[in-house]
N, C-alpha and C positions, 0 to 999 in steps of 0.2 A: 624796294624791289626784293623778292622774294629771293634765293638763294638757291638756285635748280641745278640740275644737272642738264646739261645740254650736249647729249654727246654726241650726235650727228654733227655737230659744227665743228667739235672739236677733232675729232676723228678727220674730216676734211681737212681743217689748215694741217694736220698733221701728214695727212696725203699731198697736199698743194707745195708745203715745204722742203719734200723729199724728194719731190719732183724737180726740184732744183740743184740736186748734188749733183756735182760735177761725177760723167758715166752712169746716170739713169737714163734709159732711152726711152721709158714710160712706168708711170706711177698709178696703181691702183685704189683706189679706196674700198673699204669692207664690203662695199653693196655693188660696186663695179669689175668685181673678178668676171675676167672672158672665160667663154665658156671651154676653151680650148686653145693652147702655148699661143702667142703673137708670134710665136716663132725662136730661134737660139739665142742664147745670149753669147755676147761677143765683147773680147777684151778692150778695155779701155770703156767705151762709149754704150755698151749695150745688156747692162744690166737691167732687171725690171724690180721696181717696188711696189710691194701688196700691204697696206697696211690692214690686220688681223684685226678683230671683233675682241673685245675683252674677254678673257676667261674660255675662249673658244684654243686649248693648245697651248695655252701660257696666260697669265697675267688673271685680269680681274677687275671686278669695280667693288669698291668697298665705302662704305657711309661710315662717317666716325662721328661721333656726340664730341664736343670738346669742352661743354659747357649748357651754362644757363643761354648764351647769347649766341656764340659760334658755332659751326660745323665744318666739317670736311668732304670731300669725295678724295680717294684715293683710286685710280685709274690704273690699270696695267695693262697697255696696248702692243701686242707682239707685232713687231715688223721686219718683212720677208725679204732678202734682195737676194733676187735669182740671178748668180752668178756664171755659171759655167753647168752645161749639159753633161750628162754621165759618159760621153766619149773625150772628153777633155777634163778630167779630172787629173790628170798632171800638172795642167798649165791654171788648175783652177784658182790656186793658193796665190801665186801671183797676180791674177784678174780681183780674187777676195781683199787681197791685203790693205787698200788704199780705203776701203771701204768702214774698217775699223777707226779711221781718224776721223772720216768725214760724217759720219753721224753724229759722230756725239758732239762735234766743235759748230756742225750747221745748229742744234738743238741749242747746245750752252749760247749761241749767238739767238735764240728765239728762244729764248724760256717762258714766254706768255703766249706763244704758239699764234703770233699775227692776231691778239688781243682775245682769242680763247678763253686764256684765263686771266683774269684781273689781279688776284689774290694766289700765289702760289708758284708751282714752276713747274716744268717738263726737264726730269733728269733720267739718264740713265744707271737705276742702280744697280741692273745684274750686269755678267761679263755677258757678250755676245755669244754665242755657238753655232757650230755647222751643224746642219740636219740637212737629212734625206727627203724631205716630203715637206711641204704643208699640209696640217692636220686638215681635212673632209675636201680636200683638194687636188685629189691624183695626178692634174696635167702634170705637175712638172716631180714625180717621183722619180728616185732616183739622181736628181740633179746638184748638184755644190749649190746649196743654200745659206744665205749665213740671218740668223733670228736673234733680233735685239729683241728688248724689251724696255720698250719708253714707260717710265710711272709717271704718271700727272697726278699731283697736288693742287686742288683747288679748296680753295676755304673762302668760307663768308659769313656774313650776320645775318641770325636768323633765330627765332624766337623756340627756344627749349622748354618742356616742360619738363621741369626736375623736379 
């Protein structure tokens, strides 16, 4: 079997995952952003997750030669979780904080991303950050955002011409 990149699938388990942390009230994927807020987010329980398009605002997809027989994809998937609206940015840090464990311990618990990838892993290697916007995304400007960035590793066999 040939050695592809399939990133619609991936991008999916990686929305379907997220949507499982304890305080998502709903989970986006790249191609399912509403055209306009669902509405506030709320402490505890009503957070929203957008997972970003690679290289749209963070991250990337990169092809690596490893050889005569191997290759790589290296994936950088930005992901959004709308925390708290800009009238509550007091109380946002505490609504944010819980959110810093629970990403990276649901991923380190799925590093093949519900069989995504065969070969590889999903890790977090930058720090998380708070921003004001999602990039080409205005609903929720302004709002307590916090943007990880998942890198996928996927490698395989695949015939190089060197």
């Amino acid at each position: 079997m040939a050695f592809t990149l399939d990133l619609d699938t991936l991008l999916q388990n990686i929305t379907t995952l997220a949507g499982t942390i304890t305080g998502i009230r709903k989970a986006w994927n790249y191609d399912e952003w509403p055209d306009r807020p669902p509405g506030l987010p709320t402490a505890g329980t009503g957070a929203y997750h957008f997972t970003g398009f690679p290289g749209e605002g963070a991250g990337g997809v990169r092809y690596i030669l490893r050889g005569g027989d191997v290759s790589e994809w290296e994936i950088g998937v930005p992901l959004y979780v709308v925390v708290a609206d800009s009238a509550a940015q007091r109380r946002a840090r505490s609504w944010a904080q819980p959110y810093y464990g629970r990403y990276p311990e649901l991923f380190r618990d799925n590093l093949h991303l519900s069989g995504a990838i065969t070969n590889g892993a999903a890790t977090f290697d930058e720090a998380a950050v708070v921003v004001r916007s999602i990039p080409d995304y205005p609903a929720f400007d302004g709002f307590y955002i916090l943007r990880f960035l998942l890198t996928v590793h996927t490698k395989g066999a695949h015939t190089n011409v060197v």
